[in-house]
C-alpha positions in Angstrom: 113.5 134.1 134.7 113.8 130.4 135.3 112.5 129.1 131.9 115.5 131.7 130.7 118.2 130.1 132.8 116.4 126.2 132.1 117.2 127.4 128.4 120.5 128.7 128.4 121.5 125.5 130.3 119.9 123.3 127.9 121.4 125.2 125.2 124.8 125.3 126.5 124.4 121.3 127.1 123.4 120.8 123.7 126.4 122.8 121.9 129.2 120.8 124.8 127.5 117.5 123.5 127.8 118.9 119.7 131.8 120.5 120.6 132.5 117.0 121.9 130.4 114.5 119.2 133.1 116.4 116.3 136.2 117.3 118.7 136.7 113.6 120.1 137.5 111.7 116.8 139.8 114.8 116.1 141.8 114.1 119.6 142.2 110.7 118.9 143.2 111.7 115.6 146.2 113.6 116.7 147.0 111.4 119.8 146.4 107.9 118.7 149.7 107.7 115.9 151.5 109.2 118.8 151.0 106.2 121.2 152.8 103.1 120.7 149.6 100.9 121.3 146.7 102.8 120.7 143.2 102.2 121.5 139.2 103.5 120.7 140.0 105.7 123.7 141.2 108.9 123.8 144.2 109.1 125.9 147.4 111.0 126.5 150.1 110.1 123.8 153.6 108.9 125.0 155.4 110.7 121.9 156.6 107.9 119.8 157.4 108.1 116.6 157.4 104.8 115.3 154.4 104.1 114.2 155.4 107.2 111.5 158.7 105.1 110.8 156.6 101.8 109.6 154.2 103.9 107.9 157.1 105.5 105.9 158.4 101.9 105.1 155.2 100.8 103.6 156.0 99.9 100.4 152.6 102.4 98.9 151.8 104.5 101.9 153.5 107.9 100.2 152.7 107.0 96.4 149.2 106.4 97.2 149.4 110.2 99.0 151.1 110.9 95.5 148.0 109.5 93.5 145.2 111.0 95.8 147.1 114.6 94.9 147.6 113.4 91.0 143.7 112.1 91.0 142.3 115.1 93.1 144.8 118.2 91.3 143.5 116.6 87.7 140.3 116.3 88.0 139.8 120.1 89.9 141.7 121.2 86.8 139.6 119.6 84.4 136.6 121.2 86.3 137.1 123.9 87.0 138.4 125.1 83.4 135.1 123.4 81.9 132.8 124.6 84.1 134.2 127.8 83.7 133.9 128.0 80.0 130.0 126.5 80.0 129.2 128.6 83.3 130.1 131.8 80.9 128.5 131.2 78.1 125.3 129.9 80.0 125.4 133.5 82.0 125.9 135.2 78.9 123.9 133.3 76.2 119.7 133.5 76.4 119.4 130.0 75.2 115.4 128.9 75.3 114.9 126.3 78.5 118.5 127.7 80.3 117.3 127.6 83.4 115.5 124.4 83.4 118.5 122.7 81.8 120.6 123.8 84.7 118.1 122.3 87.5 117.9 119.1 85.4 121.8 118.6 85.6 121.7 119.6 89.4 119.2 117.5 89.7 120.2 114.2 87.7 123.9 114.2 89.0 122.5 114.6 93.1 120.3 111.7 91.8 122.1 109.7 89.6 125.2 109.1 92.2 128.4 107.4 91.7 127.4 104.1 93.2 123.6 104.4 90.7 125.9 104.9 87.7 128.7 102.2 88.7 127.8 99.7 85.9 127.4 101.6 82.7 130.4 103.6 84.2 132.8 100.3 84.3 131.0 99.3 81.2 132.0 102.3 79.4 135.8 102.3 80.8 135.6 98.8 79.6 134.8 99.8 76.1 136.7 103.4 75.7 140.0 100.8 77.5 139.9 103.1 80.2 140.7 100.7 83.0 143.9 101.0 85.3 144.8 104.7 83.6 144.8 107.4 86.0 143.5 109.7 82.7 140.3 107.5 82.3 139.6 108.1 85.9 140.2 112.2 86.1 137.5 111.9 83.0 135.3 110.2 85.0 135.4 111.9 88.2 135.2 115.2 86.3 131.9 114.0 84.5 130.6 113.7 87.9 131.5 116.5 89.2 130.8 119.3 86.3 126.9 119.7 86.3 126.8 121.2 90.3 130.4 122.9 89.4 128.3 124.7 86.2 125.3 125.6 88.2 127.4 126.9 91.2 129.8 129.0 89.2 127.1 130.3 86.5 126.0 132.5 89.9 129.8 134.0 90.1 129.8 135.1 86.2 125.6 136.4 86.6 127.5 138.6 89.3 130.1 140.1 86.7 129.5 143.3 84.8 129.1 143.1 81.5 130.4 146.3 81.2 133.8 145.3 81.2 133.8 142.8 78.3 132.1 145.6 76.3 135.1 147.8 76.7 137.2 144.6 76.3 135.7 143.8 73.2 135.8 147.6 71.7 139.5 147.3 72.0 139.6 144.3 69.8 139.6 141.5 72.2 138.4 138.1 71.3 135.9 135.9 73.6 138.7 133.7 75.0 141.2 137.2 75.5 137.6 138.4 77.5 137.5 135.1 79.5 140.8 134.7 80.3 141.8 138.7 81.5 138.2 140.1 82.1 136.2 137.3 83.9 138.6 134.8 85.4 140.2 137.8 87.9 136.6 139.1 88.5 135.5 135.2 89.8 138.9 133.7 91.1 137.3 133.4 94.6 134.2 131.0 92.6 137.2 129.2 91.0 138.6 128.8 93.9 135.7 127.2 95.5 134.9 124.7 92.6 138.5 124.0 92.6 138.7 122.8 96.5 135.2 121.4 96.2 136.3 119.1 93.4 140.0 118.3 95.4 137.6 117.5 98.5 135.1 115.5 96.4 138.2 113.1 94.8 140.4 113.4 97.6 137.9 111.1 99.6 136.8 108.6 96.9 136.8 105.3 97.6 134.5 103.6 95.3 135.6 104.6 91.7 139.7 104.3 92.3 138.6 100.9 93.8 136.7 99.7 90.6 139.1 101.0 88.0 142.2 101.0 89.6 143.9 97.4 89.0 147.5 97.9 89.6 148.1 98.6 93.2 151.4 101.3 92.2 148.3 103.7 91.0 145.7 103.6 93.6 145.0 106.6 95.5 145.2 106.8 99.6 141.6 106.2 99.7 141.8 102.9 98.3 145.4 101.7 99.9 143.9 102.6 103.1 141.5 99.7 103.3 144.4 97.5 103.0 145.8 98.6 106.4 144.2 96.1 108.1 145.2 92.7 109.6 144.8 89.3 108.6 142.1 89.0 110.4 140.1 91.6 109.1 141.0 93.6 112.7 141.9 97.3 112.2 145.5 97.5 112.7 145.2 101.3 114.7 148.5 102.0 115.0 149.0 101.9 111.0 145.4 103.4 110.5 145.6 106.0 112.7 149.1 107.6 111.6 148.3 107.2 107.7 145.0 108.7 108.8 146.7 111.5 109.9 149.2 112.2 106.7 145.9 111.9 104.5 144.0 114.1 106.0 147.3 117.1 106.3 147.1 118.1 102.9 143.1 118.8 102.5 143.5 121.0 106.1 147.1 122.8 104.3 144.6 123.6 101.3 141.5 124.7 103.2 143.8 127.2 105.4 145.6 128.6 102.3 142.5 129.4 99.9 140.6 130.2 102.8 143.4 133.0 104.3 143.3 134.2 100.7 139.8 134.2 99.5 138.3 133.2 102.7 135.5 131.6 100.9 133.3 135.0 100.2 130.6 133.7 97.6 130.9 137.1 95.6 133.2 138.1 92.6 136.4 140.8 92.7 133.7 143.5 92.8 132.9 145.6 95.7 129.8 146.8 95.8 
C-alpha cells in the first residue's frame, strides 16, 4: 500500500513538473505583450496595449504575417495536390521495388535536412534565378516537404475501396473525374492533415526565407522576427513578445478549425 501511494505521488509530481515545463512559456506568452515592461518572469499583466500599437506601426510587422500565410498557404497547396496525385497512383499501381522506393524517400528527406541540402539548394536557386521570388521558394519548400507527405497519404488512399472507382469508371469516368469526385471526399481528413502539416512545417521556417529572401518587403514573420532586437543584440521583449503573440494566432485559429472538423482521425470517409 505504501509503494502504491510513493508512486502515485511520484507520478503526480512528474506530470505537475511536465503541466508546468509546457504551460509557463504559454503564460508568459499571453501576459508578457500585455505589460508595459516585461520581463523573463511570469507576472500579472497591467492591460496595456501599447506595446500592440508599436508593433502595428512597424513598418513589416503585418506584411511579414502576410508573407508567412502567402509562403505557408502555397506551399500546402502545392503539396498537398502532388502528393495526392503520386500517393494514388503509388496505392493503385504495383510498380516492382514500391515499397522500397517509398522508405528511401522517407528516409533520404529525414536525412538529407534543410540545413544538409543548404548549398546545392542556393546553388540551384542561383542557377534556375530563383532568388528573392516568393515562387522559387514555395518550389523549394514543397520539394522538401513531398516525400513524407507521399508516404503519409499513400496509407489514406490504401484505405479507400477500390470498389468505388470501378463503378466510377463503368459509368465512363476518366482517372482525374475518379480522383477528383471518388477519392478526394473519401481522404479529405489525410488532405487535411498533409495540408496543416505543410502550413506548420513553413509557417516556422527560418532558415530557407533567410537565405533566399533579399528584399526585406518579402520576408516571412519568421525571418523579420530576428530583427526585433536591439542595437545591442538585447531582446527587445516588449516587441518580441506581442509579435510573438500575432504569429503564433493564426497556426492555433487553423489547428482549432480542421481539428473541430476532422478532428484529426487518421482514417478515410469510410466507416467501418
Amino acid at each position: 500500500m505504501t509503494r502504491f501511494v510513493l508512486g502515485r505521488i511520484g507520478f503526480s509530481t512528474l506530470i505537475a513538473v511536465l503541466l508546468a515545463f509546457f504551460t509557463l512559456p504559454l503564460l508568459w506568452l499571453a501576459s508578457a505583450p500585455l505589460t508595459s515592461d516585461p520581463t523573463y518572469k511570469v507576472s500579472v499583466p497591467d492591460f496595456t496595449w501599447e506595446n500592440f500599437q508599436t508593433i502595428l506601426e512597424h513598418p513589416y510587422a503585418l506584411p511579414s504575417l502576410y508573407n508567412s500565410l502567402v509562403l505557408s498557404v502555397g506551399t500546402a497547396l502545392v503539396v498537398v495536390l502532388l502528393a495526392a496525385l503520386a500517393a494514388y497512383a503509388l496505392s493503385r499501381v504495383h510498380l516492382p521495388g514500391r515499397d522500397v522506393l517509398l522508405y528511401v524517400l522517407l528516409l533520404l528527406s529525414s536525412i538529407i535536412t534543410g540545413t544538409a541540402a543548404m548549398v546545392p539548394l542556393f546553388q540551384l536557386a542561383v542557377d534556375l534565378q530563383l532568388i528573392d521570388s516568393q515562387f522559387g521558394l514555395i518550389l523549394i519548400l514543397s520539394g522538401g516537404l513531398l516525400p513524407a507527405a507521399i508516404f503519409m497519404l499513400k496509407d489514406f488512399m490504401d484505405a479507400t475501396p477500390k470498389s468505388y472507382e470501378e463503378s466510377a469508371r463503368v459509368f465512363g469516368a476518366t482517372p482525374l473525374q475518379i480522383v477528383r469526385h471518388v477519392v478526394v471526399p473519401l481522404v479529405r481528413p489525410g488532405l487535411a492533415t498533409i495540408a496543416v502539416w505543410s502550413v506548420a512545417n513553413v509557417w516556422g521556417n527560418f532558415l530557407m526565407p533567410f537565405l533566399l529572401l533579399r528584399d526585406v518587403e518579402k520576408q516571412p514573420a519568421a525571418v523579420i522576427m530576428y530583427t526585433l532586437y536591439t542595437e545591442g543584440g538585447q531582446a527587445n521583449l516588449r516587441l518580441l513578445s506581442t509579435f510573438g503573440l500575432l504569429y503564433s494566432v493564426p497556426v492555433v485559429v487553423m489547428y482549432l478549425i480542421v481539428s473541430k472538423k476532422y478532428g484529426f482521425r487518421f482514417h478515410g470517409g469510410i466507416k467501418r
